[in-house]
N, C-alpha and C positions, 0 to 999 in steps of 0.2 A: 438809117438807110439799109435796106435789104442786099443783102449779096449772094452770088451764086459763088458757093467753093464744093472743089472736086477734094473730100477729106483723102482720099488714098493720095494726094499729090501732099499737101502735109503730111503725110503719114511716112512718104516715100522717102524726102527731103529731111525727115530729123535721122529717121533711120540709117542715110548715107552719113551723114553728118555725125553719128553716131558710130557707127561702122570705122571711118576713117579715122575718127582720132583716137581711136585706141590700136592702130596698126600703122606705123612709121615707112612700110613698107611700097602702101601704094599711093600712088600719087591721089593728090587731093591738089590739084590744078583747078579750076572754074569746068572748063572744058569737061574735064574727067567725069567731077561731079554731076554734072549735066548730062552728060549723058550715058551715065551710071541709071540715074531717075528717070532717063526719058527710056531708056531698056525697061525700065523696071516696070515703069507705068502700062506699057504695050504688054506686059505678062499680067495685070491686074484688071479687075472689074472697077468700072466708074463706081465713085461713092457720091454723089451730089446733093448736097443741103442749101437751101433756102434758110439764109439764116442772119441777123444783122452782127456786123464786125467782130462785136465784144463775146459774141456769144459763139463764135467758131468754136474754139481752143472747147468748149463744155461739149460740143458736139463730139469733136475728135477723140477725147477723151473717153466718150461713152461707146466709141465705134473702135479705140485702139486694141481693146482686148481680145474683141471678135479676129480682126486681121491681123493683129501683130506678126503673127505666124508665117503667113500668106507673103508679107510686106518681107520679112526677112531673108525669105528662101529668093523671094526674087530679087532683091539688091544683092543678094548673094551670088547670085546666077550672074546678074550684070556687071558686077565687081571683075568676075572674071572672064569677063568676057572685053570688056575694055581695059584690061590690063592685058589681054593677048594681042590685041587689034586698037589703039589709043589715035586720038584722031590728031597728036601731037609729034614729035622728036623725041623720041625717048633720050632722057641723058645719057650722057656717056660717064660711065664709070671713072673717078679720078685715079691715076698712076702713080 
């Protein structure tokens, strides 16, 4: 079956995903993440493939190199940008 996927939203999503588990620092809530990616996406060019399910991951792959760049500066951007403004409670530090 043929699918329509936007590879910069894969691209965006390993990258946060990436990003966060090597810094204990910022939250990695659902929320957060979300809207970490959805920042991130609104600073990025659509990448749209026509392509069936199994065969995504070889596309992404051939398009990661190109963007990798692109993809990082702007989760990066987003990163802190929802850690200044977080659409949750921020915890409170324990005593």
């Amino acid at each position: 079956m043929l699918r329509l996927f936007n590879v910069m939203e894969i691209m965006v999503l390993e990258t946060v995903s990436e990003i966060l588990s090597h810094n204990e620092t910022l939250c990695n809530c659902e929320r957060c993440r979300m809207d970490i990616a959805a920042l991130a996406l609104n600073d990025l060019p659509n990448s749209y493939v026509v392509t069936v399910e199994g065969e995504v991951m070889l596309r992404v792959q051939s398009l990661k190199q190109q963007a990798k760049v692109d993809v990082i500066k702007a989760v990066s951007k987003a990163i802190a940008r929802v850690a200044d403004y977080p659409h949750h409670q921020k915890k409170k530090a324990a005593r």
